[in-house]
Structures are given as structure tokens and as C-alpha cells.
C-alpha positions as CSV (number, residue, x, y, z in Angstrom):
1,X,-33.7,-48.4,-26.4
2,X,-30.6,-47.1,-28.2
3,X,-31.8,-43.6,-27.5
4,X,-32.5,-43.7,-23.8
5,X,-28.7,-45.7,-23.4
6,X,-26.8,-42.8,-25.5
7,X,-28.6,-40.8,-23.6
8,X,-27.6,-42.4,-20.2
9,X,-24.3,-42.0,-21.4
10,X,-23.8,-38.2,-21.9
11,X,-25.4,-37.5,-18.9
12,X,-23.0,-39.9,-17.3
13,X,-19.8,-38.6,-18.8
14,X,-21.3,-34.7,-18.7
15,X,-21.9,-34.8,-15.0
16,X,-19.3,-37.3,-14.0
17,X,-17.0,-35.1,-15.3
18,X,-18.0,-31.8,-13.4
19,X,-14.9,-29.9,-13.3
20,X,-13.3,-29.1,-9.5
21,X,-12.4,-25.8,-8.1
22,X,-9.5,-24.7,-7.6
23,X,-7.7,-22.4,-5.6
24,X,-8.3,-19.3,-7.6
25,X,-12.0,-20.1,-7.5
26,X,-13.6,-16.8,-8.6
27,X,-16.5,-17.0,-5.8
28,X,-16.1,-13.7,-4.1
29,X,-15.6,-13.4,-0.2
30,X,-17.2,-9.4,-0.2
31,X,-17.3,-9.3,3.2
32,X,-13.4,-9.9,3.6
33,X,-13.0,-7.6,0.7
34,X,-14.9,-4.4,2.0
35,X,-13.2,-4.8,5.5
36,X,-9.7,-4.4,3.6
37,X,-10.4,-1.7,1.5
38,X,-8.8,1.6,1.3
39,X,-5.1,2.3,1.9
40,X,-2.6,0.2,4.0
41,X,1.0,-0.1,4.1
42,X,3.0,-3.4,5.6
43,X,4.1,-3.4,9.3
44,X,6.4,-6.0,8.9
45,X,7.4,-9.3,7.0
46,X,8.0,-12.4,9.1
47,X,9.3,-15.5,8.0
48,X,11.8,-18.5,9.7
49,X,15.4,-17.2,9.0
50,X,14.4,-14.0,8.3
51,X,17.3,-12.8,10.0
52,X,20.1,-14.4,7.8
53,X,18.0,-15.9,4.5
54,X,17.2,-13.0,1.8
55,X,13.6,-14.1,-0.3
56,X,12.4,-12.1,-3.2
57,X,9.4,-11.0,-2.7
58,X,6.6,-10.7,-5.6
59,X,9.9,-11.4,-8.2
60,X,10.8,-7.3,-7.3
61,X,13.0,-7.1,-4.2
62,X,13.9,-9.0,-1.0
63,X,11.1,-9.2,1.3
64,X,12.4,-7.2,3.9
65,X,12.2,-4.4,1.5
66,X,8.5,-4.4,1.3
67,X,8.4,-3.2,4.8
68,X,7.1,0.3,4.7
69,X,5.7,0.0,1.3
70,X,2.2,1.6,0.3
71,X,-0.6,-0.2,-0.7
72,X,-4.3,0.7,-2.2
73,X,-7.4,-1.8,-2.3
74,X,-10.6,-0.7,-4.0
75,X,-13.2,-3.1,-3.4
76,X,-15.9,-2.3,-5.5
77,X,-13.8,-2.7,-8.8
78,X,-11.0,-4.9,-7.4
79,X,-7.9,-2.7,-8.4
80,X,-5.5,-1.0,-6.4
81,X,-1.9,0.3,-6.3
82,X,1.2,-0.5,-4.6
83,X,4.6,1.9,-3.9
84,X,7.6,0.3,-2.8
85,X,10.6,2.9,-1.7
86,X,12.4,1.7,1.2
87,X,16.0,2.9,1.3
88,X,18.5,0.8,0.2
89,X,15.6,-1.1,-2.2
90,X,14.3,-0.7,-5.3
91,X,11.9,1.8,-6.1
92,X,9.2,0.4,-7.5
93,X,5.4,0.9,-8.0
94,X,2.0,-0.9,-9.8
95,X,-1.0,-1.2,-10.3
96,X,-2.8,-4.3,-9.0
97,X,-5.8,-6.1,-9.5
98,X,-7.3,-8.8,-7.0
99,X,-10.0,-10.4,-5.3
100,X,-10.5,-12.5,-2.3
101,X,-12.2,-15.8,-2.7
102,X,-14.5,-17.6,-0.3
103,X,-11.5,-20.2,0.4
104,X,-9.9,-17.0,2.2
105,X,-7.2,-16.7,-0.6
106,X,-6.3,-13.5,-2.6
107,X,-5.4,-13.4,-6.1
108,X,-3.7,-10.7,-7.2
109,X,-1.6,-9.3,-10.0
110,X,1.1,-7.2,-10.9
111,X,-0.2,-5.1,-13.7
112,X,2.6,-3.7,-16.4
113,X,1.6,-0.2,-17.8
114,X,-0.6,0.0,-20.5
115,X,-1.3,-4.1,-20.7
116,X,-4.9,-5.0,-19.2
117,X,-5.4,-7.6,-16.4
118,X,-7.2,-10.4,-18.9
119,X,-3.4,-10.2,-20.8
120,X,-1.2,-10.9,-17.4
121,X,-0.4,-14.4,-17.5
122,X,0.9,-14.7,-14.0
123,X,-0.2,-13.7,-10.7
124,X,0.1,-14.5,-6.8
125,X,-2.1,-16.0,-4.7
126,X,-2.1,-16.0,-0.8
127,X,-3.9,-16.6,1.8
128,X,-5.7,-13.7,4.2
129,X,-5.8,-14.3,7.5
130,X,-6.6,-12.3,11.0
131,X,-8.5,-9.5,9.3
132,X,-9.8,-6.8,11.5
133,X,-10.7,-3.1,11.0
134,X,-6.6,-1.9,11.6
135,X,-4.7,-5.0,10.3
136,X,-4.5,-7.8,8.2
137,X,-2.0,-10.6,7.0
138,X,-1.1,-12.0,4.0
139,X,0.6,-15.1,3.6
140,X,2.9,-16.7,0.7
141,X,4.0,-19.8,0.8
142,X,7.5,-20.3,-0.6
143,X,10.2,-22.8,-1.2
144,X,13.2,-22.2,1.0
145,X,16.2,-24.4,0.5
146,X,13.8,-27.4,0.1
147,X,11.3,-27.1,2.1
148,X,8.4,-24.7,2.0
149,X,7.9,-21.7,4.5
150,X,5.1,-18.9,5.5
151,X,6.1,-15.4,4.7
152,X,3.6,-13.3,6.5
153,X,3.1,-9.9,5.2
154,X,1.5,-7.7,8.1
155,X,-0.5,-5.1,6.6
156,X,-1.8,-1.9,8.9
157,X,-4.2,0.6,8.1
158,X,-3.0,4.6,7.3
């Protein structure tokens, strides 16, 4: 009897205590992943006040910058490269790793040279939306004097 209750009990508290997903669940999306592979570069960046609010973008340089800027996605080993050098903006460039999840969300990092994706503490995650076979949209949700705002990256194909 005092087996079958101790039992009872750890298979209670070990499924009872299944832990949730969360957003950066690792489940791929492949199909959204293949469909934005290969090389891109950003339209345009839209957000509310975008005429007269400045928003760093990515903690590198005000969104509007990243207008024009290059970007890589290689689906079958999830890296990829980005080139930012807009006039008037800082020049800047990475590597990147990321993945789409099936909740429709990208993770991605900023990866520093010579440190390896498993050692980059933080990242970015955003959600993918309207994805076709010439453009795409990313969008980052961001705290804007108080209250929280879309900045929609629109991504064309080269």
C-alpha cells in the first residue's frame, strides 16, 4: 500500500508539473523558414511617431537607420549575416543566428566575433508575419514612453 501511494505521488507531482512553452519554443516552423531564405535587405521600418520619435533598434542604431541594410538567412543551418551602412548611421555588420518557431516568432541573435551562439546570453525575438516569395515583416514590440508599440521591419527580397 505504501508503495503504490509514493508511487501515486511522483507521478502526480512529475506530470503535474510538466513545464509550459514558452515563446522561444524551439519547435521549428521549416516551411516559414525555407520561404525566407537567401538574401533580403529592409524596405522600410514603420512604427506610430516614426516621424518625430527616434527608437534604437537591435541596441545598434535608430531604426530608421536599418532601412537599406543587408541581410542573409540560411535555412538549413540557421545562420546568416546582416550589413548595416546607411549614411548618416553607423556602420555596422554580424553575424546572426535564428530560427522561426511554429508560434510564428523568430529568435535571433547578434553574434560578437569569435564567441559561439550557445555563449550569447541575449537575443531578440519577433514575430513573422505576411511572408510571401518577395517580402516579409518582422515585428518588435517595444516600450515607447509607456506604452508598448509595433515596429514593423519590411524586408524585400534582392
Amino acid at each position: 500500500m505504501k508503495k503504490s501511494a509514493l508511487f501515486l505521488l511522483l507521478a502526480i507531482v512529475f506530470f503535474g508539473c510538466k513545464p509550459k512553452e514558452t515563446i522561444t519554443s524551439t519547435k521549428l516552423d521549416n516551411k516559414t523558414e525555407a520561404a525566407i531564405k537567401g538574401n533580403w535587405r529592409i524596405a522600410s521600418v514603420n512604427f506610430p511617431g516614426s516621424d518625430y520619435l527616434k527608437v534604437t533598434s537591435f541596441n545598434i542604431a535608430d531604426a530608421k537607420c536599418f532601412e537599406g541594410s543587408q541581410w542573409s538567412f540560411i535555412s538549413n543551418n540557421n545562420k546568416g549575416n546582416m550589413l548595416l551602412d546607411k549614411v548618416n548611421c553607423p556602420s555596422y555588420s554580424s553575424n546572426i543566428t535564428w530560427y522561426i518557431n511554429k508560434d510564428g516568432f523568430m529568435v535571433m541573435k547578434f553574434l560578437t566575433e569569435g564567441v559561439k551562439a550557445k555563449h550569447t546570453d541575449s537575443g531578440y525575438i519577433l514575430r513573422v508575419a505576411n511572408v510571401n516569395a518577395t517580402t516579409f515583416q518582422l515585428i518588435d514590440k517595444v516600450n515607447v514612453g509607456g506604452q508598448f508599440v509595433d515596429i514593423v521591419y519590411n524586408f524585400e527580397k534582392k
